[in-house]
DSSP file (Angstrom, degrees, kcal/mol; ACC not computed):
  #  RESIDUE AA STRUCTURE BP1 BP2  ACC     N-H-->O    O-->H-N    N-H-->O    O-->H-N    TCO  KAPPA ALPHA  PHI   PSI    X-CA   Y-CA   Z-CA
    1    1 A X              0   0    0      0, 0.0    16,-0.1     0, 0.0     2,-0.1   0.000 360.0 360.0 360.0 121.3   -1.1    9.1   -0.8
    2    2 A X        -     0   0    0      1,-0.1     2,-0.3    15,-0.1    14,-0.0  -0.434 360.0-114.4 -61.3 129.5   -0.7   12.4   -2.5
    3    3 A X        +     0   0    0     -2,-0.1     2,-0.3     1,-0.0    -1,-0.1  -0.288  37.3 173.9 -23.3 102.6   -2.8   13.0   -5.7
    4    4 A X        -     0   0    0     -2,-0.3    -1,-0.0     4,-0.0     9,-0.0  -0.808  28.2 -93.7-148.1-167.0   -1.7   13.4   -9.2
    5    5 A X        -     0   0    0     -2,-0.3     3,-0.2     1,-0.2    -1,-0.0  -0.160  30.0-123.4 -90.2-155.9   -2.1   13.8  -12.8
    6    6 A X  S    S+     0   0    0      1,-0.2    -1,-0.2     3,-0.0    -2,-0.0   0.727 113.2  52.8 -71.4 -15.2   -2.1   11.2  -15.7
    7    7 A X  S    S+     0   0    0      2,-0.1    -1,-0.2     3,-0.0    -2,-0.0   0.720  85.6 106.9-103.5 -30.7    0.6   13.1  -17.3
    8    8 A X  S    S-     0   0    0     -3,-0.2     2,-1.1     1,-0.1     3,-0.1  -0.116  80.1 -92.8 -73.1 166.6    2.8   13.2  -14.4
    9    9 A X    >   -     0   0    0      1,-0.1     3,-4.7     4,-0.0    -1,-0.1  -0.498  20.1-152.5 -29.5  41.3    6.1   11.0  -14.2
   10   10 A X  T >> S+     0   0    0     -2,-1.1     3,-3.3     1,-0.4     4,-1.6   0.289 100.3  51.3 -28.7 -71.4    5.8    7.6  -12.6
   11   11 A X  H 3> S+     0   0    0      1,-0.4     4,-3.3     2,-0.2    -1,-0.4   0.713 112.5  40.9  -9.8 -65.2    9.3    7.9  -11.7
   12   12 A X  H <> S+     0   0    0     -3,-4.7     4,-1.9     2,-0.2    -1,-0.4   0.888 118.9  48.0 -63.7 -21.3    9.0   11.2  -10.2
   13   13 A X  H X> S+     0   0    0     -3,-3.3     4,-4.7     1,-0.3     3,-1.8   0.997 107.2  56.1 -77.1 -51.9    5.5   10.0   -8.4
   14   14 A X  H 3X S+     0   0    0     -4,-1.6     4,-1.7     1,-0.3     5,-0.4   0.912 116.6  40.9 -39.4 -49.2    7.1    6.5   -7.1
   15   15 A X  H 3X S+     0   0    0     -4,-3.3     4,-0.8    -5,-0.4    -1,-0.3   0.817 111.8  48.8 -78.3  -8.7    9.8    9.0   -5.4
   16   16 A X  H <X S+     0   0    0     -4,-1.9     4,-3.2    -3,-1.8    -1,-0.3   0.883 116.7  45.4 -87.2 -34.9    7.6   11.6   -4.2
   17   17 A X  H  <>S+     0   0    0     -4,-4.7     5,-1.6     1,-0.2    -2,-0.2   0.853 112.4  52.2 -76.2 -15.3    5.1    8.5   -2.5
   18   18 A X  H  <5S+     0   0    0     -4,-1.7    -1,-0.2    -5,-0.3    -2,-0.2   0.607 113.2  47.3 -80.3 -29.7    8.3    6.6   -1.0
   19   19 A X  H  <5S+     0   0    0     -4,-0.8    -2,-0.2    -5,-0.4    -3,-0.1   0.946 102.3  61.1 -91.4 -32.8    9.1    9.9    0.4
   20   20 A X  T  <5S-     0   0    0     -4,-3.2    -2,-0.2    -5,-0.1    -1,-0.2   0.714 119.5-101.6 -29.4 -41.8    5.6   10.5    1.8
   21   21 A X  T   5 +     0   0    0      1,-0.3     2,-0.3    -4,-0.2    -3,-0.2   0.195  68.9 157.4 131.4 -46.1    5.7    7.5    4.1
   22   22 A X      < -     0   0    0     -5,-1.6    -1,-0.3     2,-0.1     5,-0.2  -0.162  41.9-126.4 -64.1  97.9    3.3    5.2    1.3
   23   23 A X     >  -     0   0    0     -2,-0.3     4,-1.4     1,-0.1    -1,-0.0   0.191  34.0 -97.8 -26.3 161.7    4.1    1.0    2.1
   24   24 A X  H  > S+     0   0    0      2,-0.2     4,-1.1     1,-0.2     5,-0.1   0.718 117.0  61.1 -79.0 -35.5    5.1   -0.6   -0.7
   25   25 A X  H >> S+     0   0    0      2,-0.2     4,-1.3     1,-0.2     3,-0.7   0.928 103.8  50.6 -66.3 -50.7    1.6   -2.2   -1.8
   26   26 A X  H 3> S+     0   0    0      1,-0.2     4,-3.8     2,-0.2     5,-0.4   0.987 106.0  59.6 -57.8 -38.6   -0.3    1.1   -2.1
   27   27 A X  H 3X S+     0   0    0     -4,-1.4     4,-1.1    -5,-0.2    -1,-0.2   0.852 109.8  36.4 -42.4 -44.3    2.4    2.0   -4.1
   28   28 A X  H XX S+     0   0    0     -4,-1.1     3,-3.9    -3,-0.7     4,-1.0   0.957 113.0  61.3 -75.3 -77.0    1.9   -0.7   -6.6
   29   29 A X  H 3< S+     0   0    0     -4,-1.3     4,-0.5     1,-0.3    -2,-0.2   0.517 107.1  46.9  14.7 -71.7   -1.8   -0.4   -6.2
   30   30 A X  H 3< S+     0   0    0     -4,-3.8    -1,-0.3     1,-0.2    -2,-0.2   0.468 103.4  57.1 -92.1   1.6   -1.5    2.9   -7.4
   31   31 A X  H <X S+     0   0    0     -3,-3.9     4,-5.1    -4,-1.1     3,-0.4   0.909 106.7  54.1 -54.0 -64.8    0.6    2.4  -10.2
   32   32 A X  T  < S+     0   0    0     -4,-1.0    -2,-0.2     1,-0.2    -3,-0.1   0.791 106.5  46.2 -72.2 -11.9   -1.8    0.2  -11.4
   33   33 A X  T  4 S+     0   0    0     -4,-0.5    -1,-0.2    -5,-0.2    -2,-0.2   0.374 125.5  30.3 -91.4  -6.4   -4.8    2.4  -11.3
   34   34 A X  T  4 S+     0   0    0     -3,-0.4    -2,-0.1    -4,-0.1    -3,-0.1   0.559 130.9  32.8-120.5 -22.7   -3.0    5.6  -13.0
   35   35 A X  S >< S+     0   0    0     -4,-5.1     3,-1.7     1,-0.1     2,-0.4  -0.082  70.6 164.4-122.1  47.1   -0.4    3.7  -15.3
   36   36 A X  T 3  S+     0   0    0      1,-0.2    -1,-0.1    -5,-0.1    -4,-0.1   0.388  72.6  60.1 -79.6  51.7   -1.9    0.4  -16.5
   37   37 A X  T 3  S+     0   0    0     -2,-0.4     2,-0.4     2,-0.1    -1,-0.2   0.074  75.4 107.5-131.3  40.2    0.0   -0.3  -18.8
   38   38 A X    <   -     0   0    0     -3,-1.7    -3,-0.1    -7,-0.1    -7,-0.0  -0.670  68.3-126.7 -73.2 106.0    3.2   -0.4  -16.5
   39   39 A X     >  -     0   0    0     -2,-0.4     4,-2.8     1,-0.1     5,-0.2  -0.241  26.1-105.3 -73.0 168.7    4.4   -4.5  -16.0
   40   40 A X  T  4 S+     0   0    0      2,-0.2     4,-0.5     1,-0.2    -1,-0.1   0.813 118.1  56.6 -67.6 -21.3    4.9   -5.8  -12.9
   41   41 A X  T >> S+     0   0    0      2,-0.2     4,-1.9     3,-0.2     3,-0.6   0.966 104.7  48.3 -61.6 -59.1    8.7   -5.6  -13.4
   42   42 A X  H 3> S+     0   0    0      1,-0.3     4,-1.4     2,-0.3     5,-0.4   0.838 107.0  56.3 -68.5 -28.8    8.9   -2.1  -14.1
   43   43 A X  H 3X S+     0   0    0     -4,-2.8     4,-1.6     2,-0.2    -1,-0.3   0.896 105.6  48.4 -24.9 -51.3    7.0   -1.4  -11.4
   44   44 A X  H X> S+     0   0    0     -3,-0.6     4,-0.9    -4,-0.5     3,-0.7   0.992 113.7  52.0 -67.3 -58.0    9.5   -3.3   -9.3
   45   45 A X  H >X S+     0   0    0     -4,-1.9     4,-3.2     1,-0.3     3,-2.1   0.756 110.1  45.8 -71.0 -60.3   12.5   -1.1  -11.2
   46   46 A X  H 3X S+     0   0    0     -4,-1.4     4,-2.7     1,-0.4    -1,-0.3   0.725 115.2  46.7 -96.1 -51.7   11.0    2.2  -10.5
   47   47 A X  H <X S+     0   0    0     -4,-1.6     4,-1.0    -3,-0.7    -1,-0.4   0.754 122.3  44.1 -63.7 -25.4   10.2    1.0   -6.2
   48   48 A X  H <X S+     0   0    0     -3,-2.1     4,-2.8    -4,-0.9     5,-0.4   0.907 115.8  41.6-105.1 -54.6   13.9   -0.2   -6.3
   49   49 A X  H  X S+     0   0    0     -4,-3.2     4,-0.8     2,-0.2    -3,-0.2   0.752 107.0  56.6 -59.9 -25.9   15.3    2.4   -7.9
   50   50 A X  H >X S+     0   0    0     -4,-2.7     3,-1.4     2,-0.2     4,-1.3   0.994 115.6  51.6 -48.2 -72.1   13.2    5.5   -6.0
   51   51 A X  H 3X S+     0   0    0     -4,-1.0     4,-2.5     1,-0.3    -2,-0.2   0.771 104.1  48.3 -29.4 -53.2   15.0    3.5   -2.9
   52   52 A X  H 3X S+     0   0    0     -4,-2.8     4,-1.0     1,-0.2    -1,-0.3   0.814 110.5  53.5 -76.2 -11.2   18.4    3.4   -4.0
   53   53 A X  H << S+     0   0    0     -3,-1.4     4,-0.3    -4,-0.8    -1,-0.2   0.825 110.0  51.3 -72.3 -27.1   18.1    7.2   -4.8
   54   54 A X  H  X S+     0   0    0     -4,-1.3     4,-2.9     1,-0.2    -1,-0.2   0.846 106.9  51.1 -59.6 -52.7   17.0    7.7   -1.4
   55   55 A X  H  X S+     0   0    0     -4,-2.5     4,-0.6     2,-0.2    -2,-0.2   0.537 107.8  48.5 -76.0 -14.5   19.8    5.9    0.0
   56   56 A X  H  < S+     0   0    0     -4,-1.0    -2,-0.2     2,-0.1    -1,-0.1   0.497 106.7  59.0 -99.3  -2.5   22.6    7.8   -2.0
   57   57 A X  H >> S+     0   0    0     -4,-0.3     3,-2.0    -5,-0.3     4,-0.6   0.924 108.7  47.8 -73.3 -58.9   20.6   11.0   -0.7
   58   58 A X  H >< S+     0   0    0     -4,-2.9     3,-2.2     1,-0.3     7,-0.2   0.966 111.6  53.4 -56.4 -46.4   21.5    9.3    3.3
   59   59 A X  T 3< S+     0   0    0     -4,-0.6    -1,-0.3     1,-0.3    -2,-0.2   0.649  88.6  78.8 -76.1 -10.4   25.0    8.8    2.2
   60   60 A X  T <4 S-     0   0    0     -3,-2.0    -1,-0.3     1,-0.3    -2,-0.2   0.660 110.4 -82.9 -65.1 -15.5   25.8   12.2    1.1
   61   61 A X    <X  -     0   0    0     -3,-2.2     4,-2.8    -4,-0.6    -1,-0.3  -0.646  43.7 -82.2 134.6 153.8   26.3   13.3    4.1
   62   62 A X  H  > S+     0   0    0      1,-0.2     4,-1.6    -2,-0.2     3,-0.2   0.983 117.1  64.4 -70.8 -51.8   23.9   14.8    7.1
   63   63 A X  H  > S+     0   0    0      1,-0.3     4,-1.6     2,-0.3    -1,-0.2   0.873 107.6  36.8 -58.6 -47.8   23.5   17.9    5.9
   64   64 A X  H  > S+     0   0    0      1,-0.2     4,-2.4     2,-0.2     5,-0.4   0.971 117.6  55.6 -67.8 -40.8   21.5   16.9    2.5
   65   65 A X  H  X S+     0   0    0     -4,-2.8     4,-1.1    -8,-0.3    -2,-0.3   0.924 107.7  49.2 -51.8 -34.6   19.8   14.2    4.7
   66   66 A X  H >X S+     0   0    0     -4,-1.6     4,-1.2     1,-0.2     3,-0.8   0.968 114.8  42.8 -79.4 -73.0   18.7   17.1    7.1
   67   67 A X  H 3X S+     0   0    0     -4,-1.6     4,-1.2     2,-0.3    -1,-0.2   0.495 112.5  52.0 -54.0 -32.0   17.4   19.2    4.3
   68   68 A X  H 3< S+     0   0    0     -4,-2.4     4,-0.4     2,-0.2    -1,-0.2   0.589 112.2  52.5 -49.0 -38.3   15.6   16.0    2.5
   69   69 A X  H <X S+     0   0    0     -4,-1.1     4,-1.6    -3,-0.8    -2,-0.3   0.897 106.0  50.1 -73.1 -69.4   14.1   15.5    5.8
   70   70 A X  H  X S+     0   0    0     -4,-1.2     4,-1.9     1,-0.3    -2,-0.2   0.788 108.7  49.8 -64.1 -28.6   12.8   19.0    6.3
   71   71 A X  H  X S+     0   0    0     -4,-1.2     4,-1.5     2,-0.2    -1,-0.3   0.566 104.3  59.5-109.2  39.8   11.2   19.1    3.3
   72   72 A X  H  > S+     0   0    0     -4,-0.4     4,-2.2    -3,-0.2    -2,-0.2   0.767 108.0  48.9 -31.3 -49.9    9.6   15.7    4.0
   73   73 A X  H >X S+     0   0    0     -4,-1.6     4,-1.6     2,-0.2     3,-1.1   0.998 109.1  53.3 -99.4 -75.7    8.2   17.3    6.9
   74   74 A X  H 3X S+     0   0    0     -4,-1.9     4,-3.3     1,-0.3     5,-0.2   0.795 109.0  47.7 -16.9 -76.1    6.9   20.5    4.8
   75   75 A X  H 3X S+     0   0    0     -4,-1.5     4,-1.5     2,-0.2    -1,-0.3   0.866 111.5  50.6 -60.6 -26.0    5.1   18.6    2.4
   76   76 A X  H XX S+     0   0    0     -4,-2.2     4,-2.7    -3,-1.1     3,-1.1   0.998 115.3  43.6 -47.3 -56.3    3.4   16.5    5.3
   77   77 A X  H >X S+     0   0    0     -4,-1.6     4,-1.4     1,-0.3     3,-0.6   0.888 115.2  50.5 -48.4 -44.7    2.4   19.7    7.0
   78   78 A X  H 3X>S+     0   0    0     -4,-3.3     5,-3.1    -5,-0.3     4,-0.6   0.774 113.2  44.3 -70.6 -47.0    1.3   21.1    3.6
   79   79 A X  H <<5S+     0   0    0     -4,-1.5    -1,-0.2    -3,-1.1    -2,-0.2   0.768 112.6  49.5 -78.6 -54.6   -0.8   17.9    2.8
   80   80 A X  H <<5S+     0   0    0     -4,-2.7    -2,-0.2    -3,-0.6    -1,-0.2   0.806 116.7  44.9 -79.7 -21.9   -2.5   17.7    6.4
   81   81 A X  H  <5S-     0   0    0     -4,-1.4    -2,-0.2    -5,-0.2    -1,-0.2   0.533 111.4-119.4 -91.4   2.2   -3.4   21.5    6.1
   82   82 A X  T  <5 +     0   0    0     -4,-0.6     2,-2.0     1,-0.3    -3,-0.3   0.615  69.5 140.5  66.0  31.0   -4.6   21.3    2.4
   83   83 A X     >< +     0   0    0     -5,-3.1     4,-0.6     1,-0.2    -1,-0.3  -0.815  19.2 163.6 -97.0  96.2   -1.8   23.9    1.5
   84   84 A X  H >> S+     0   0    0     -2,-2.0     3,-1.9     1,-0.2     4,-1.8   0.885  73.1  49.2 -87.5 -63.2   -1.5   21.5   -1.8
   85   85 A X  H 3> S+     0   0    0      1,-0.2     4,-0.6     2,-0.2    -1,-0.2   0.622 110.7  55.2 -46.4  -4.0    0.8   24.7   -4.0
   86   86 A X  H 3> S+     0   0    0      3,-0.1     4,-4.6    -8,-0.1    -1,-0.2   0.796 113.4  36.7 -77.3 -44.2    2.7   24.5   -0.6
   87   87 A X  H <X S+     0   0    0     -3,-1.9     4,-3.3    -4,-0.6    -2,-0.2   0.938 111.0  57.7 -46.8 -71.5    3.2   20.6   -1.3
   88   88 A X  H >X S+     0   0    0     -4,-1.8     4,-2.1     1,-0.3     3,-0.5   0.985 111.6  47.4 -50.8 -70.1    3.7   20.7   -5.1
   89   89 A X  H >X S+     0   0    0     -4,-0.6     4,-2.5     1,-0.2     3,-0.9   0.863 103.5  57.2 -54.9 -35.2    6.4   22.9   -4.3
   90   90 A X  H 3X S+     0   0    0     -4,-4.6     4,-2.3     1,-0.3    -1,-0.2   0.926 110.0  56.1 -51.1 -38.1    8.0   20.8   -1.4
   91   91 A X  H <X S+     0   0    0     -4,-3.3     4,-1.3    -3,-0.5    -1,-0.3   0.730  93.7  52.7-105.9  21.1    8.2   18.4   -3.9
   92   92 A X  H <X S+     0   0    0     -4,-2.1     4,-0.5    -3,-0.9    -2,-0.2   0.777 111.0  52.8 -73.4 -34.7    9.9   19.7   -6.5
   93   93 A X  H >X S+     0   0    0     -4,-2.5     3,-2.1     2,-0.2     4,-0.9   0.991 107.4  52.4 -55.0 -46.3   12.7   20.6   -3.8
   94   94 A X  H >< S+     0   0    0     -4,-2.3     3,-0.8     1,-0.4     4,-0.2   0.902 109.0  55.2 -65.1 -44.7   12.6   16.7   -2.7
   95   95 A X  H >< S+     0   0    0     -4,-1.3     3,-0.9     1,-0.2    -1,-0.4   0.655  98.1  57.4 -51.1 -24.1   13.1   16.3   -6.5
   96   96 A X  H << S+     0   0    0     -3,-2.1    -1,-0.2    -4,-0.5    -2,-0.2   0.853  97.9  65.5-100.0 -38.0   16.3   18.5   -6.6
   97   97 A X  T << S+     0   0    0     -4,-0.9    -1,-0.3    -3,-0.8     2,-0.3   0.486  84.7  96.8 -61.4 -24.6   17.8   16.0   -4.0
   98   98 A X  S <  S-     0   0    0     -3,-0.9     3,-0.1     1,-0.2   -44,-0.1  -0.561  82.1 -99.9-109.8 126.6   17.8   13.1   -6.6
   99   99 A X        -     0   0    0     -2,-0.3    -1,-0.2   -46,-0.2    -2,-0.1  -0.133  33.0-103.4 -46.8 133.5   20.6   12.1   -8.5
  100  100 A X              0   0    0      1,-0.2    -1,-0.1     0, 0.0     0, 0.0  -0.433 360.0 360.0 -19.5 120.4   21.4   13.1  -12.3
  101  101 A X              0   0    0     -3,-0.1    -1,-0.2     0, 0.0    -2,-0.1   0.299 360.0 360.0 -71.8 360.0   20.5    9.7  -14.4
């Protein structure tokens, strides 16, 4: 589970650790240890909603899935080699993929 700061975005963090790979309990876990004062609900909204954003990324079509995918695979490599500014940036691409609210 990828690092980050206090400041950053639960939103963005939930999608960047759902795209990482991270089971659904660490997730929470680590919710509670960086945001605690986060409810158990919005917890839940924020895991349901990272999913379905994931899942209208699959349904666009292979080609975004193929690129979502690759850089999935960047920021692993990035991660496992300590290239973390390789990382940060893979996910701000992973970000780019995510619908407008």
């Amino acid at each position: 589970m990828s690092d980050l700061t206090p400041k950053a975005d639960p939103a963005a963090q939930v999608f960047a650790w759902i795209v990482e790979g991270c089971r659904q309990d660490d997730i929470e876990d680590a919710l509670a240890l960086y945001y605690p004062d986060l409810k158990k609900r919005q917890v839940t909204k924020l895991i349901k909603e990272a999913r379905h954003t994931i899942a209208e990324l699959a349904a666009a079509g292979p080609d975004k899935a193929w690129c979502l995918a690759a850089y999935q695979e960047v920021y692993r490599r990035a991660i496992e080699s300590g290239e973390l500014g390789v990382a940060v940036r893979a996910i701000t691409h992973i970000q780019k993929f995510r619908p407008p609210r």
